[in-house]
C-alpha positions in Angstrom: -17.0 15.8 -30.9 -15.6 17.2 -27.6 -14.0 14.4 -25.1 -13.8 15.0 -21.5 -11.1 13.2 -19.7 -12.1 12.9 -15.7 -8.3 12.6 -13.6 -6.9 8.7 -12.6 -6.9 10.1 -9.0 -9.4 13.1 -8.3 -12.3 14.0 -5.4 -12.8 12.9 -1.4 -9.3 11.5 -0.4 -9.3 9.1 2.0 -9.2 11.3 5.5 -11.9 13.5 4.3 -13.9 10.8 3.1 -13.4 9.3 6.5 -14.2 12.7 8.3 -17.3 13.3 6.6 -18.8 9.3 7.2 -17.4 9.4 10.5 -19.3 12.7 11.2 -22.9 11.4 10.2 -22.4 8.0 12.0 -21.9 9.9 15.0 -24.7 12.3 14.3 -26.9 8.9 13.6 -25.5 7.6 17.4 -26.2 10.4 19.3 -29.2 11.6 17.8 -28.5 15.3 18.2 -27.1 18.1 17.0 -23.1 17.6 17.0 -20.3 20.5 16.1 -17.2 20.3 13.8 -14.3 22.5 15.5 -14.0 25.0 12.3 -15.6 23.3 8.6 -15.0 20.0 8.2 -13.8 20.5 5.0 -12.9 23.3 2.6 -15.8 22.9 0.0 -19.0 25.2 1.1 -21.4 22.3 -0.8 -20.4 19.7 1.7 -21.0 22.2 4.7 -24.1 23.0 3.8 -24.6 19.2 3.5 -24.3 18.7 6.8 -26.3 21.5 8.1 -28.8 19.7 6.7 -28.0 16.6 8.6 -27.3 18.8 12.2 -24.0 19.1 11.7 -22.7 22.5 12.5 -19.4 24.3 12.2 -18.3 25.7 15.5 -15.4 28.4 15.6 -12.8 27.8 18.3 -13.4 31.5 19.7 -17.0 30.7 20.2 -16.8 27.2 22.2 -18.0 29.3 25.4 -21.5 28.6 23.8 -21.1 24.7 24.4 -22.5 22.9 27.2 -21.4 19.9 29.0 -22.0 17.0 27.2 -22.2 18.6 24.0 -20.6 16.4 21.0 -17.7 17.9 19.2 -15.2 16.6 16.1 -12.3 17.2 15.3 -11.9 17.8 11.8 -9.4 16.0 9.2 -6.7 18.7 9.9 -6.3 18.2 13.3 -6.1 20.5 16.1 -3.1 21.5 18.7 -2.8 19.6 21.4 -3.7 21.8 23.9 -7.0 22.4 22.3 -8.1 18.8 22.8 -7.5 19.1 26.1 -9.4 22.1 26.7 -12.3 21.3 24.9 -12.0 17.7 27.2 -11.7 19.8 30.4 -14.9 21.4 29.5 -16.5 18.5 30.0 -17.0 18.2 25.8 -17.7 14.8 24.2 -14.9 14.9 21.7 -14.5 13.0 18.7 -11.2 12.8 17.1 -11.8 12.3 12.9 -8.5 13.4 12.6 -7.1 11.9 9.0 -4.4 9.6 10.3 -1.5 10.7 8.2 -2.1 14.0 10.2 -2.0 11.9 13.3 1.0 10.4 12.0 2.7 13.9 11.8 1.7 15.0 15.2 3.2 12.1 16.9 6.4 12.3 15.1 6.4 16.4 16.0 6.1 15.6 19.9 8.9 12.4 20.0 11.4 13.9 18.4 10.8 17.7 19.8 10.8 16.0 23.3 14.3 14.2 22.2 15.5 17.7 22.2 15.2 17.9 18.0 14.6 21.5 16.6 11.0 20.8 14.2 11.1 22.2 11.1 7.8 22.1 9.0 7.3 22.6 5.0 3.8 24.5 4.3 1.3 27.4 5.1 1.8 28.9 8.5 -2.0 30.1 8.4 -3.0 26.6 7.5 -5.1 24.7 10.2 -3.2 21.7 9.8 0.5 23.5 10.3 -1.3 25.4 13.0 -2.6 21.8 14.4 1.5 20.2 14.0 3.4 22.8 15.4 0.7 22.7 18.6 2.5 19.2 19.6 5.7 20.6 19.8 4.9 23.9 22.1 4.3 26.4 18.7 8.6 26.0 18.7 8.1 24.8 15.1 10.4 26.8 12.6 8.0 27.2 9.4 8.7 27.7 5.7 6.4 27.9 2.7 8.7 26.8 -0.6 12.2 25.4 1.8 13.9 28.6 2.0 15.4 29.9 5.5 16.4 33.6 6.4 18.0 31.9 9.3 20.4 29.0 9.8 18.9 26.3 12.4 22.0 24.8 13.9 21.9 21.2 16.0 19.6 18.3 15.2 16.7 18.8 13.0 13.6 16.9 12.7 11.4 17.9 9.4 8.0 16.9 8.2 5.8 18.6 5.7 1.8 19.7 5.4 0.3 16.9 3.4 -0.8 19.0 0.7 2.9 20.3 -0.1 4.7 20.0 -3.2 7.2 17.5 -4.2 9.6 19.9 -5.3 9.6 22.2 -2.0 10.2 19.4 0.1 13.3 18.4 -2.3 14.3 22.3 -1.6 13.8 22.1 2.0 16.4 19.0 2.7 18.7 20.1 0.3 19.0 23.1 2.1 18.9 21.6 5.3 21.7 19.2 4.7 23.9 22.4 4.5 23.0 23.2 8.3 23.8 20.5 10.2 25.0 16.6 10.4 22.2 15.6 12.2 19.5 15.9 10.0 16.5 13.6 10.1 13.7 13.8 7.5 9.8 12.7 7.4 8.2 12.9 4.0 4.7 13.5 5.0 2.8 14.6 1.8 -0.1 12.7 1.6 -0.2 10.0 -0.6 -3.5 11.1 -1.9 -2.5 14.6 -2.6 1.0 13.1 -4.6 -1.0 10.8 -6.2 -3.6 13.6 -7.3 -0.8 16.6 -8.1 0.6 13.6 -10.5 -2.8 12.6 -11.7 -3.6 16.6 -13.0 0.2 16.8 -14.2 -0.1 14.4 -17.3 -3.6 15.2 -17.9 -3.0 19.0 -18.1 -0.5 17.9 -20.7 -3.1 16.1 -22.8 -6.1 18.5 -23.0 -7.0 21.9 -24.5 -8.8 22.9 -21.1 -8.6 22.5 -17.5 -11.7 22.7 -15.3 -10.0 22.1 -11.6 -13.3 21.4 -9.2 -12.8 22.0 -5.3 -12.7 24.7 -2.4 -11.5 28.5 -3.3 -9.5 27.9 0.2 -8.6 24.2 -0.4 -4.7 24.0 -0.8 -4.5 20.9 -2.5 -6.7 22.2 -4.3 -5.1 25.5 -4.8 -1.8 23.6 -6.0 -3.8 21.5 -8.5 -4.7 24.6 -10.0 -1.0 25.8 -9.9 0.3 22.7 -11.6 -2.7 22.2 -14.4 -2.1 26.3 -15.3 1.4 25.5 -15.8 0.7 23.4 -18.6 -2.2 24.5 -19.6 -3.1 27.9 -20.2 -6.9 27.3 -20.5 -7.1 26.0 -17.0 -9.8 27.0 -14.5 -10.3 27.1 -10.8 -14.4 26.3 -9.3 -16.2 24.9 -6.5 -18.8 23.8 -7.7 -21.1 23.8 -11.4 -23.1 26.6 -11.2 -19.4 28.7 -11.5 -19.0 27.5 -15.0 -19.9 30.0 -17.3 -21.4 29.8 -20.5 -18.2 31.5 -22.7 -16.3 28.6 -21.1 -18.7 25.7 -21.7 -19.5 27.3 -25.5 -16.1 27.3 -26.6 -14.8 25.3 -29.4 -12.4 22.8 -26.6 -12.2 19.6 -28.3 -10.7 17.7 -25.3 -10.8 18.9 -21.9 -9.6 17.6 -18.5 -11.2 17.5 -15.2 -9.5 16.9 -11.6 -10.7 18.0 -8.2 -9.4 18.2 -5.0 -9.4 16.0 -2.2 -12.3 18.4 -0.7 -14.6 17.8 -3.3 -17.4 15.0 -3.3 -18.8 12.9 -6.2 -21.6 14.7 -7.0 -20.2 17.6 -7.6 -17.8 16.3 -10.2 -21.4 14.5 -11.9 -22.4 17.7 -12.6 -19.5 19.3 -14.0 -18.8 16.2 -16.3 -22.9 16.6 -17.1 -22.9 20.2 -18.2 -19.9 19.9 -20.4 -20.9 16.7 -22.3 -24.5 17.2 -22.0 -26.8 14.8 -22.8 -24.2 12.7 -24.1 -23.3 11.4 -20.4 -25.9 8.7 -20.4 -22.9 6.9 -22.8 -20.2 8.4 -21.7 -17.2 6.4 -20.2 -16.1 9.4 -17.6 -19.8 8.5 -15.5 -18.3 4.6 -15.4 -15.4 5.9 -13.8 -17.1 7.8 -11.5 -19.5 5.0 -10.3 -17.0 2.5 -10.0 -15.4 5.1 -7.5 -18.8 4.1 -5.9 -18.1 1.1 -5.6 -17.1 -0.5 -2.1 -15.0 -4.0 -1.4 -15.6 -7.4 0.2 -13.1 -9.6 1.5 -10.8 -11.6 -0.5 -11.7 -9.0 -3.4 -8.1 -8.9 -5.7 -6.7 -5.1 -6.0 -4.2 -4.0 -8.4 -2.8 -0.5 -7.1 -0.1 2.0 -7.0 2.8 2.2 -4.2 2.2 5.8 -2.8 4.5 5.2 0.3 6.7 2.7 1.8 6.8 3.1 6.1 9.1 1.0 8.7 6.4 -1.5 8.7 3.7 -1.1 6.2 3.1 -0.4 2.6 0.4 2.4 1.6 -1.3 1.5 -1.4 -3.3 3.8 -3.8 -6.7 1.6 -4.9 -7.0 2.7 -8.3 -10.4 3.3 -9.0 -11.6 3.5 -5.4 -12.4 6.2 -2.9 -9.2 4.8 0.1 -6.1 3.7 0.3 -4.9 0.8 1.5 -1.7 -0.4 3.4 0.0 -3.9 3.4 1.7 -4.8 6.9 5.1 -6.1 6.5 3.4 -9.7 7.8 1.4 -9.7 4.6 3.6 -8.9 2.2 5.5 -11.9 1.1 6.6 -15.6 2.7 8.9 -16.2 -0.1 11.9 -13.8 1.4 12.1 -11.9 4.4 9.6 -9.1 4.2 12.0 -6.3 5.1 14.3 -7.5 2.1 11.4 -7.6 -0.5 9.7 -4.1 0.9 13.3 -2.8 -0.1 13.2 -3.9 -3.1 9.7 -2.0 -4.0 9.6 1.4 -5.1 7.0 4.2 -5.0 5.3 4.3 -8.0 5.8 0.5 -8.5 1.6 -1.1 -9.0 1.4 -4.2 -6.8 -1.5 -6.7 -6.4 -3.0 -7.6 -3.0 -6.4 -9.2 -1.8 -8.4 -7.4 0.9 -8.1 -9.3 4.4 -10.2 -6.7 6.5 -12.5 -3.4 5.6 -11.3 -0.8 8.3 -8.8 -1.1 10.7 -8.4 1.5 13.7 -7.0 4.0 11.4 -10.2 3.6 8.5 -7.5 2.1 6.2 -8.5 -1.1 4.2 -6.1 -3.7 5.3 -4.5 -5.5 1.9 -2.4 -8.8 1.7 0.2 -9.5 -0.9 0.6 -13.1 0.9 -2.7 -13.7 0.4 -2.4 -12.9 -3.7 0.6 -14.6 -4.1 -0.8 -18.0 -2.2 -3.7 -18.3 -5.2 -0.1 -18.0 -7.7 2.0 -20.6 -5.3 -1.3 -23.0 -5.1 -1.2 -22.7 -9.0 2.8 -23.2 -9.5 1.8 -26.7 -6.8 -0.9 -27.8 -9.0 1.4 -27.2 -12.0 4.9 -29.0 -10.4 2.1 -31.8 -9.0 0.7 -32.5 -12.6 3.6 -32.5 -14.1 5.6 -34.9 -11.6 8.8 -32.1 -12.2 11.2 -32.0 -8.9 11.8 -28.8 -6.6 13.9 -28.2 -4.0 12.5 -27.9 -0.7 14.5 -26.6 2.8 13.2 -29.0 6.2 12.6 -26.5 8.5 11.0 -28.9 11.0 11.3 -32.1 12.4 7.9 -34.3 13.5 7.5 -37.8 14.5 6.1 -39.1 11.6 8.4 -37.0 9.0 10.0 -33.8 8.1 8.1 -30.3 7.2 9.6 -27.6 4.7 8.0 -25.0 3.8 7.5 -23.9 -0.3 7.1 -20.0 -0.9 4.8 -20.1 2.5 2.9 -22.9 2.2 3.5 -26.3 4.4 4.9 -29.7 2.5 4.9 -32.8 4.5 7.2 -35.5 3.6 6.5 -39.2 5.8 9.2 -40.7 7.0 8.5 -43.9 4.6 9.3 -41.1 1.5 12.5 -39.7 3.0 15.1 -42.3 1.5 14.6 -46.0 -0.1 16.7 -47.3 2.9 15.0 -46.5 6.5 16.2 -43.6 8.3 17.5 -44.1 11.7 17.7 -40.2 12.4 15.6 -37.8 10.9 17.3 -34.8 12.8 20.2 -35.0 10.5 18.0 -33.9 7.6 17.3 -30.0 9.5 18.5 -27.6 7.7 19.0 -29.3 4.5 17.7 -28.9 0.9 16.4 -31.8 -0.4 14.8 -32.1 -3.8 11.6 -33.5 -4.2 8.1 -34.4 -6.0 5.0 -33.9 -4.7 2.7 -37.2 -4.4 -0.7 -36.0 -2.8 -2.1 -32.5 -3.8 -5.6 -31.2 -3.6 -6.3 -27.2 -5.4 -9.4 -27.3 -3.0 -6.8 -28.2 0.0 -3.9 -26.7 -0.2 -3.0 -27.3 3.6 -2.5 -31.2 3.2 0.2 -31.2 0.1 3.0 -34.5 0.7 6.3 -34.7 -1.1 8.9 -37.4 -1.9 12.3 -37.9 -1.8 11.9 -41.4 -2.5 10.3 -41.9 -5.2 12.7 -39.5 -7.0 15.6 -42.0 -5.7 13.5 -45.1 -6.9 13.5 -43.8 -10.6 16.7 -42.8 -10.6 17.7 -46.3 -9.6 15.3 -47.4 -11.9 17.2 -45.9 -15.2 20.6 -46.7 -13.7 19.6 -49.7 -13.2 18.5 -50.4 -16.9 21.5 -48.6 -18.4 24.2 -50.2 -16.0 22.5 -54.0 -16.4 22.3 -53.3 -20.5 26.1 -53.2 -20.2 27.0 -56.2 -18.4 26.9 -59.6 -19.5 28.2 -63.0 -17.4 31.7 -63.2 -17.4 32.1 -59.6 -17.0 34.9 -58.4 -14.4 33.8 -55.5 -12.5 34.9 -53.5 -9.6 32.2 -53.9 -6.7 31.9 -51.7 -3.4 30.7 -53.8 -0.8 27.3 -52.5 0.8 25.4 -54.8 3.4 25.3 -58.4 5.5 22.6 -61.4 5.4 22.6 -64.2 6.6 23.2 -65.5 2.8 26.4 -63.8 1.8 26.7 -59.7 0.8 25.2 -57.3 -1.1 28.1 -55.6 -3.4 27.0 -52.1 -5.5 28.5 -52.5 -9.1 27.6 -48.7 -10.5 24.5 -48.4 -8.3 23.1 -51.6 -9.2 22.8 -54.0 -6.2 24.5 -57.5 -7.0 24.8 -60.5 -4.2 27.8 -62.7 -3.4 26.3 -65.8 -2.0 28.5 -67.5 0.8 29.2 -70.7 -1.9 30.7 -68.0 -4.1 33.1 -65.6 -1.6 36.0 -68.2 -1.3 36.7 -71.9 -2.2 36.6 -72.5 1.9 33.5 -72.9 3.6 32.6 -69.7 5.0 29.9 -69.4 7.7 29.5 -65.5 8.1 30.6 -63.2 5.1 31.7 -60.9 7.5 34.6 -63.4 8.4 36.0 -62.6 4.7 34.5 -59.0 4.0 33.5 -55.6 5.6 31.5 -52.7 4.9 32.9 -50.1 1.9 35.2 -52.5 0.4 36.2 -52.3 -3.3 36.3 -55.7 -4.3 37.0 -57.0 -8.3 34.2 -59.4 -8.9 32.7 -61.7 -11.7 29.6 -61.8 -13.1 27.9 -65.1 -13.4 24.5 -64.7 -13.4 22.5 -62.2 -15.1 18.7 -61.8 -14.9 18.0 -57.9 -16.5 14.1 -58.9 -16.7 14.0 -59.6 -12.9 16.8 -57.1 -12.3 19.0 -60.0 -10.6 22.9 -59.8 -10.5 25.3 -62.4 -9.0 28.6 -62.2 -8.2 31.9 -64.2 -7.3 34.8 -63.6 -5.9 35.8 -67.5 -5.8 35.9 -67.4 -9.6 38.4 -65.2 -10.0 41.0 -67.5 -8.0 42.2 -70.8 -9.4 40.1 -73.9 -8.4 41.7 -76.1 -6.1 41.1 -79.6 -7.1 41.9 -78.3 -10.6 45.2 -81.0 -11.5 45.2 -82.2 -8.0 46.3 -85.5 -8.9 49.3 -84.3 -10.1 49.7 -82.0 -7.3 48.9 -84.2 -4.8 50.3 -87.8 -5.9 49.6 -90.9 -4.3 51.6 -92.5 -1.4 53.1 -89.3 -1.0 52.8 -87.6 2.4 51.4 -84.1 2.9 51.5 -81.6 5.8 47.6 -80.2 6.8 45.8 -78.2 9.1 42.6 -79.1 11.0 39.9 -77.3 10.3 37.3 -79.1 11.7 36.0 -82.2 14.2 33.1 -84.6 14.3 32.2 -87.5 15.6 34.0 -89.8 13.1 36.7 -87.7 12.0 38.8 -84.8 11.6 39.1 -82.7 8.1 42.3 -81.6 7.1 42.9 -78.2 4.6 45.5 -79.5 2.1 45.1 -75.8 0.7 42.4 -73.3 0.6 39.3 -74.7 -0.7 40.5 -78.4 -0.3 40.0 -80.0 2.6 39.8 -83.5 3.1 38.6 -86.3 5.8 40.7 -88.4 7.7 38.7 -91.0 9.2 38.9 -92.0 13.0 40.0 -95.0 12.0 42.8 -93.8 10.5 43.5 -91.3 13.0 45.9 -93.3 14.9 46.9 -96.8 15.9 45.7 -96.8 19.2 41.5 -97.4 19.7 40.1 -93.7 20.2 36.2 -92.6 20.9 36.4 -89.3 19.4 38.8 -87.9 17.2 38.8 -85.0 19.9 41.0 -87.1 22.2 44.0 -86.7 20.1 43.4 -83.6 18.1 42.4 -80.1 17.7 41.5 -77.4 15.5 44.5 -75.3 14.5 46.8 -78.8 14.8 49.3 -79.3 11.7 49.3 -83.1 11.0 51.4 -85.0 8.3 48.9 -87.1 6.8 49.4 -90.3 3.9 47.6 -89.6 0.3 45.9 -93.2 -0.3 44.0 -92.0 -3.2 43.1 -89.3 -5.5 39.2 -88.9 -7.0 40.0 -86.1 -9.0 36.1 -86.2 -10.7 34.2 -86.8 -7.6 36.8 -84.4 -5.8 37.6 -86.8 -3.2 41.1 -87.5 -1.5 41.6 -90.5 1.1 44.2 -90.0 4.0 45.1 -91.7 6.5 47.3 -90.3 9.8 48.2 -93.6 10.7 50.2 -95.1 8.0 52.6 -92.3 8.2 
């Protein structure tokens, strides 16, 4: 059974498409007859087409026949520039359906030609578009058909090439350039269309038994699809349209056979083609799918998959596989995750890339594609994932608001409060610009991905949490540890032992009374403490330092015997007497009555704080912890 093969890439590229729509609208809006400087297009089918819709090709040599008022387009390959304004000075309506990669050309031709560049252009000297370029730059253009000079251009050189041009001559052309001068700069203007196409009929021409090549007898593209399918296939041939098959071609015993067209050539002419040489099979056949879903037309946020045909300063130029135009991605839409510039240099011609459709036409007829777009659906997906999952990212603060910080992950906005930022309360939140913190997302919504939240805190919490378990599983009361001493109450002071938060009441920093820890300790000390409570249900730790010096009433009796006299210190005064530190930790009341001999009202009268007395023992309590002296009997 024979098999027909229809091209990846074949019929209307996008600036003749656009020519040919743009014609009719304009035919539609003015509601008259309307010219087309020279055919619109080199396919006689599609002429005739729009004959029929009062759309008439008008040569340049005849425009004396026009009358003011009179509508006139410019076809795809673009005119010189002194044309336009003639036919404007004539007081001609003119319509400009110039394709824009032509446009492109011609604005490249007059900057650099007015920077004093000498133009050099790749292609057909007879073809209207070359005629059309080297117009913007005063017909100074030095033209060559394959990259081969009889002359040597010297100074700066600026070169472009006709969008229909072969890969290989433009390779010629700058190699041979190169050899002129320093100063050589270099526009590779073959249309993406055409590459795509030339490509498209190279590995199919490989594949088949027979060629069938469908578009104008004066098309070039077309003319070099034929070139390159005859190269590899010696059965190929060259039509315009069906009735040019003939029946020794269609009768012969071609088990597979490959059709392309060029860029001239519309869709139903290709129907036919496809429906003489399958016959009645093309109800079923596969090759008409392909060539309706070339039909088909997008909507916004449609998802494209598509091949890189060229990569520009700021925009990407996408071929839409299985579509009628191309596309381009703007720099601004190609990525938040790097810079733009640094991932469009990492993307290579050839390379397919997926994108979702953000507008139908710009000003140039291009459909407007966004990578950013596409990858937000994959980023909202990786959220949902890292959000069910409770796993930890890292996340750079690139903002700072009232209520908490902002950072931003692959494009999209996280939020963390100021409650999440750290388990202790943060003073400053400026000091967290700039910095990587990781995370875990706490609030997420796939419906709204515009309100996601993130904590810093709660990662901190569960950390604390294990430590907490593992360090408190280890200790057990009478445990000496090394402390680091960490905050002030009122109570005593908070000491970390291995992350674990432990307290040191006041009763248990010294055998003196102590009033304020702060007296005894200060922040970021590292202190050797005792463990003498432990509570690993409630997660309580308490701590001494006291315990770890001797006690002080501990064989006081024989330290301190009776009758004997002992030097103090006061330490402090009340109304009925005065206490006395024997030692640290043990300090002892000498009444006012035995202060002195003399009648006092206030032990204040004779003493005060600081004073070193010599005092009598008169009795030691060693279990009740009491000692009785007396200044007096002395």
């Amino acid at each position: 059974m024979r098999k027909v093969i229809l091209a990846e890439n074949a019929g209307f590229c996008f600036g003749v498409q656009r020519a040919v729509e743009k014609s009719i609208d304009i035919k539609n809006q003015y509601g008259k007859k309307i010219y087309t400087l020279g055919p619109l297009i080199h396919n006689s089918d599609v002429v005739k087409y729009l004959e029929e819709n009062d759309i008439y090709s008008m040569d340049y040599n005849n425009i004396d026949e026009l009358v003011n008022g009179d509508v006139i387009v410019i076809r795809s390959h673009g005119v010189p520039k002194d044309v336009v304004e003639n036919l404007k000075s004539r007081g001609l309506e003119v319509i400009d359906a110039t394709c824009p990669f032509v446009t492109n050309i011609q604005k490249k031709v007059e900057k650099y030609s007015g920077d004093g560049y000498n133009i050099v252009i790749l292609g057909d000297k007879d073809h209207p578009e070359v005629i059309g370029i080297n117009g913007w730059c005063n017909n100074k253009a030095t033209i060559t058909p394959n990259g081969e000079f009889d002359t040597k251009i010297s100074d700066k050189i600026c070169v472009v090439s006709q969008t229909t041009e072969k890969e290989e001559n433009w390779n010629t052309t700058i190699n041979n350039l190169a050899t002129m001068t320093d100063e050589l700069l270099s526009f590779n203007t073959i249309c993406s269309a055409t590459e795509v196409r030339q490509k498209s009929a190279y590995e199919l021409s490989n594949q088949v038994d027979a060629m069938i090549v469908i578009g104008g007898k004066h098309s070039s593209n077309t003319t070099k699809l034929y070139e390159i399918s005859k190269a590899n296939c010696e059965n190929t041939i060259h039509i315009e349209n069906s009735l040019e098959l003939t029946g020794e071609f269609i009768n012969k015993n071609f088990k597979k056979i490959g059709i392309t067209a060029g860029a001239s050539t519309p869709d139903w002419i290709i129907r036919e083609v496809i429906d003489i040489m399958q016959g009645e099979n093309i109800k079923n056949d596969e090759q008409l799918k392909l060539m309706n879903e070339m039909d088909k037309r997008f909507h916004i946020g449609d998802e494209i998959e598509g091949e890189i045909l060229s990569i520009a300063r700021d925009e990407v130029v996408v071929s839409l596989i299985g579509y009628k135009s191309d596309g381009i991605i703007p720099f601004r839409e190609l990525t938040a995750k790097v810079d733009p510039s640094e991932y469009a240099s990492n993307l290579n011609v050839g390379d397919t890339i997926k994108a979702k459709v953000i507008k139908l036409n710009n000003e140039n007829g291009f459909v407007v594609l966004s990578r950013l777009e596409y990858e937000k659906e994959e980023i909202v997906s990786s959220l949902e994932k890292l959000f069910n999952s409770g796993e930890t990212f890292e996340l750079k603060i690139s903002e700072i608001k009232e209520k908490g910080l902002v950072g931003y992950y692959n494009g999209i906005r996280i939020f963390v409060p100021a409650s999440q930022i750290d388990m202790r309360f943060v003073n400053n939140k400026d000091e967290y610009k700039g910095q990587t913190l990781v995370v875990k997302l706490i609030d997420f919504n796939k419906e709204n991905p515009s309100r996601v939240v993130a904590s810093r805190r709660i990662i901190q919490e569960e950390a604390k949490e294990i430590n907490e378990q593992q360090v408190l599983g280890s200790l057990k009361v009478g445990d000496i540890v090394k402390a680091e001493v960490k905050r002030f109450t009122n109570f005593g002071a908070f000491a970390e032992v291995n992350g674990v938060d432990g307290l040191i009441h006041l009763s248990q920093i010294s055998w003196n009374h102590v009033k304020k820890a702060e007296d005894y300790l200060k922040s970021g000390d590292i202190i050797d403490v005792k463990v003498i409570e432990l509570d690993k249900e409630n997660k309580k730790l308490s701590l001494s330092i006291k315990e770890l010096t001797p006690e002080p009433w501990k064989n006081a009796s024989d330290k301190y015997p009776e009758g004997s006299v002992v030097l103090g210190k006061v330490v402090r005064i009340n109304d009925f007497g005065a206490f006395v530190e024997l030692e640290p930790g043990l300090d002892r009341l000498v009444h006012i009555s035995k202060i002195s001999h003399d009648r006092i009202n206030n032990p204040s009268d004779v003493l005060k704080i600081g004073d070193e007395i010599k005092a009598k023992i008169l009795a030691v309590d060693e279990e009740n912890k009491r000692i009785s002296l007396s200044m007096k009997d002395v």
